[in-house]
C-alpha positions, -999 to +999 in steps of 0.1 A: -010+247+049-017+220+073-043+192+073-076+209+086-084+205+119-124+201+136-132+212+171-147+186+193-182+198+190-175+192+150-188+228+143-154+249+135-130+238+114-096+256+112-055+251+106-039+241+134-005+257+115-016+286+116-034+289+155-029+321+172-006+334+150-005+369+134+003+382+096-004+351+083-018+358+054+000+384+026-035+408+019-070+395+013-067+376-020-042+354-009-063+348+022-094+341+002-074+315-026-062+296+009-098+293+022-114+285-010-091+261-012-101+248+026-139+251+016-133+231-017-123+203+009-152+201+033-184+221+017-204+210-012-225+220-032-231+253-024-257+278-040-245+310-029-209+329-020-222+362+001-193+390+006-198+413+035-184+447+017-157+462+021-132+436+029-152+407+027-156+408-012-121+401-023-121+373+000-155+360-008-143+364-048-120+342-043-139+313-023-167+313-050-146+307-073-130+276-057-168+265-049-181+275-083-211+294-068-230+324-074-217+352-058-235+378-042-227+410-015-248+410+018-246+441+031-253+443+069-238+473+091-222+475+125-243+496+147-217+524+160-208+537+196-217+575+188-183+583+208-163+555+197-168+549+158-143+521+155-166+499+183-198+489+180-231+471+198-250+453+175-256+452+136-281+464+110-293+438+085-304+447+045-344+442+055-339+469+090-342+441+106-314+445+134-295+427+163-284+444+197-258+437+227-282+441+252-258+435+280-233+458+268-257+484+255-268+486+296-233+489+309-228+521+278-262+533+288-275+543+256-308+556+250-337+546+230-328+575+211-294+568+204-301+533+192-326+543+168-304+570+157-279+547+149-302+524+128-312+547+108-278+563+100-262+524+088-295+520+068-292+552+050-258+539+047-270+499+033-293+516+011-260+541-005-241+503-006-265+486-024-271+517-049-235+514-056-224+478-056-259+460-064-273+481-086-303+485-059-313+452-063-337+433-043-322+403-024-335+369-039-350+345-021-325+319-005-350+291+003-337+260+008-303+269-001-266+264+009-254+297+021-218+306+025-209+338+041-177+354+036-162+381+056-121+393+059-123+382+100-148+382+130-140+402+158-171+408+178-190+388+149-223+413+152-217+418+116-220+385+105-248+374+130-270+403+115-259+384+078-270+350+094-301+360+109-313+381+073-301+350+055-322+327+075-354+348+075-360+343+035-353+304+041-318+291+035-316+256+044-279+255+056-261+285+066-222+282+068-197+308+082-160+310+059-136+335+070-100+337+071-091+349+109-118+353+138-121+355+173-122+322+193-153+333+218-167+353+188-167+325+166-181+300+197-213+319+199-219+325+164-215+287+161-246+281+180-268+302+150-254+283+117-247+246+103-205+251+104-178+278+109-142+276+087-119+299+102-078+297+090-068+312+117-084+316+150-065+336+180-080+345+211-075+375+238-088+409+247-071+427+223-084+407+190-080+432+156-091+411+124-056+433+106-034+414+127-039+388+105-026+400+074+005+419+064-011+442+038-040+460+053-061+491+039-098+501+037-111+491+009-130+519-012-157+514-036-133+519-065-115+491-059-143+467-049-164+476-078-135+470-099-130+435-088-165+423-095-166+434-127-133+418-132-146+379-118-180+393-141-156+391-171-143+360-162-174+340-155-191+352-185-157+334-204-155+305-188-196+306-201-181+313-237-160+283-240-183+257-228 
């Protein structure tokens, strides 16, 4: 891959090889090794690696282990469209804290109702998550920390502003966003809320879908992502071992 590149407000840093193009990356682990591999160049010293589940921890995996930081799973829920379940309008964070479109939640003209139906169904679903891939733990506190947060792309980026405001609230000092495709006007407003974006591959147009980026994509079940942690558990506690 090409030399990184920074924008001219020195907040987003991506490969200008790889600008606007699509399937450029073979699945999710080959997308995380190539932006480990970017974050080893430009971020230091980092104290935590949080993976947005599903996709987001095979890509996160693989960046904490470049950055040699604890890894973690935030998880933070899109806030559904009751008649359109692939679209949402804001995002649900661990704590119920929560973050809303206001502008497009007029122009669907949902009810109070509705919204607060909504919460409450993604954190029934947070709490299900973090039964099943955290054990129910607690989150820790991230005070005056370097945070990176990992997802497999931003589209409309409420997601990961609901993981940047949560991460905020229980004090990290510097909040950086690492993902290996995004949205150009999604990633221009979430760059106003954190320290620095690295995006691989940023394209830009109506029609963004983070998938078009890679040339394997599937949902990713719980299965397969628990399987994986306890696989990067194994190996950490080796590379302990033979200190």
């Amino acid at each position: 891959m090409s030399p990184l590149k920074l924008s001219q407000k020195g907040k987003l840093v991506y490969s200008e090889e790889i600008l606007g193009r699509f399937y450029v990356f073979k699945d999710r682990l080959q997308a995380g090794a190539l932006l480990g591999e970017a974050c080893r160049q430009i971020v230091k010293e980092v104290d935590y690696v949080l993976a947005v589940p599903m996709g987001g921890v095979p890509v996160g995996l693989m960046v904490s282990k470049f950055l040699k930081a604890k890894f973690d799973i935030i998880i933070c829920r899109k806030l559904l469209i009751p008649w359109n379940r692939e679209a949402g309008f804001g995002a649900v964070s661990p704590d119920g804290s929560y973050f809303i479109d206001q502008a497009f939640v007029k122009s669907l003209g949902l009810s109070e109702y509705e919204i607060m139906e909504t919460i409450k169904e993604q954190m029934e679903e947070i709490r299900k998550r973090n039964e099943m891939l955290r054990q129910g733990r607690d989150y820790p506190s991230f005070n005056n920390l370097k945070i990176v947060l990992i997802d497999d792309g931003v589209a409309a980026g409420y997601t990961m502003k609901a993981a940047v405001d949560f991460v905020k609230s229980r004090g990290a000092k510097e909040t950086i966003i690492a993902v290996p495709t995004g949205c150009l006007e999604s990633l221009l407003k979430l760059s106003d809320h954190v320290d620095l974006i690295v995006c691989l591959n940023i394209r830009s147009g109506p029609w963004f879908a983070v998938a078009d980026a890679y040339q394997e994509w599937k949902d990713l079940d719980y299965e397969y992502v628990v399987k994986l942690m306890k696989e990067y558990e194994r190996e950490c506690s080796l590379n302990v071992k033979n200190l």
